[in-house]
C-alpha positions, 0 to 999 in steps of 0.5 A: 589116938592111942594106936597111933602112939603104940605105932609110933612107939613100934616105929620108934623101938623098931628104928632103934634095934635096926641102928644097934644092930647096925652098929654092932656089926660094923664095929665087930667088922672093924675090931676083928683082925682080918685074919682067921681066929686060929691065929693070935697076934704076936707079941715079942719077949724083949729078948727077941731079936730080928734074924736079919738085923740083929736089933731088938724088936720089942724096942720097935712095937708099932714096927713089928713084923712076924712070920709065923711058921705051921709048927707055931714058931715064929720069927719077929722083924723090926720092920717089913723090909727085914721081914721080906729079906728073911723071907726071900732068903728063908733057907738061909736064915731058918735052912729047915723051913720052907715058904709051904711051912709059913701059916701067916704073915703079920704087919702092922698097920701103919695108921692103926698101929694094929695087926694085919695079913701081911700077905694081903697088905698094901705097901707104900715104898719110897715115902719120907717116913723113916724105920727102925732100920731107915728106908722102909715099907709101910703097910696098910689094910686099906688101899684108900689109906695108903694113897692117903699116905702117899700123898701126905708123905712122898711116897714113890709107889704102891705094892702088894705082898707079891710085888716085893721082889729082892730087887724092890729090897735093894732099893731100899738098902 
């Protein structure tokens, strides 16, 4: 009677560990932004202004967009449509960088409201959520949440980080 206890109990702790364990990873997999560790998040000074607009982002945090350049400058949007005028368009806003001097690309998700690789991002285009600057993309970590959001507010298609063409841009204005 006394081993089937110990075993049970074995049992039991065994389970116990397995289920900790399990949950331990998933939450550090969740929490942990999807990015390397060697970049921070940027968060704006309230002086910081979009390049493209002229509109003052720290205003606009669940909106933020950044790029953030090798040398550890950096340059903050208030929405990713400014975000990718800027970038289609760099040598006219920063004439001494180039897309190789980009070390990464940061958006927020739009459900999360958390930071994400804005180059690995999925963007719903043509919803009737509206931002800072009207017409807007909003992006996503997950694909299965952006076809939620499409359904849920109109959306007119998904795209990623490299379908956003100055064209897409237009469309937008």
């Amino acid at each position: 009677m006394k081993r089937e206890m110990i075993k049970v109990r074995v049992y039991r702790f065994a389970l116990s560990f397995i289920l900790i364990l399990t949950l331990s990873l998933t939450l550090t997999q969740t929490l942990t932004p999807s990015w390397s560790a060697d970049f921070k998040p940027i968060k704006p000074l309230p002086r910081d202004r979009c390049p493209v607009c002229g509109m003052f982002v720290a205003k606009y945090p669940d909106w933020l967009a950044a790029i953030v350049f090798k040398d550890g400058s950096y340059a903050v949007f208030d929405g990713v449509k400014d975000m990718m005028k800027y970038y289609h368009h760099l040598k006219k806003y920063h004439p001494s960088k180039n897309l190789k001097d980009i070390a990464f690309i940061q958006v927020n998700d739009y459900y999360r409201l958390s930071p994400i690789d804005g180059q690995k991002a999925y963007y719903v285009i043509g919803s009737n959520i509206f931002g800072p600057m009207g017409k807007e993309l909003i992006p996503f970590e997950k694909k299965e949440d952006a076809e939620e959001f499409m359904v849920d507010h109109v959306g007119k298609g998904l795209l990623r980080f490299q379908e956003i063409t100055l064209e897409v841009l237009k469309g937008l204005d």
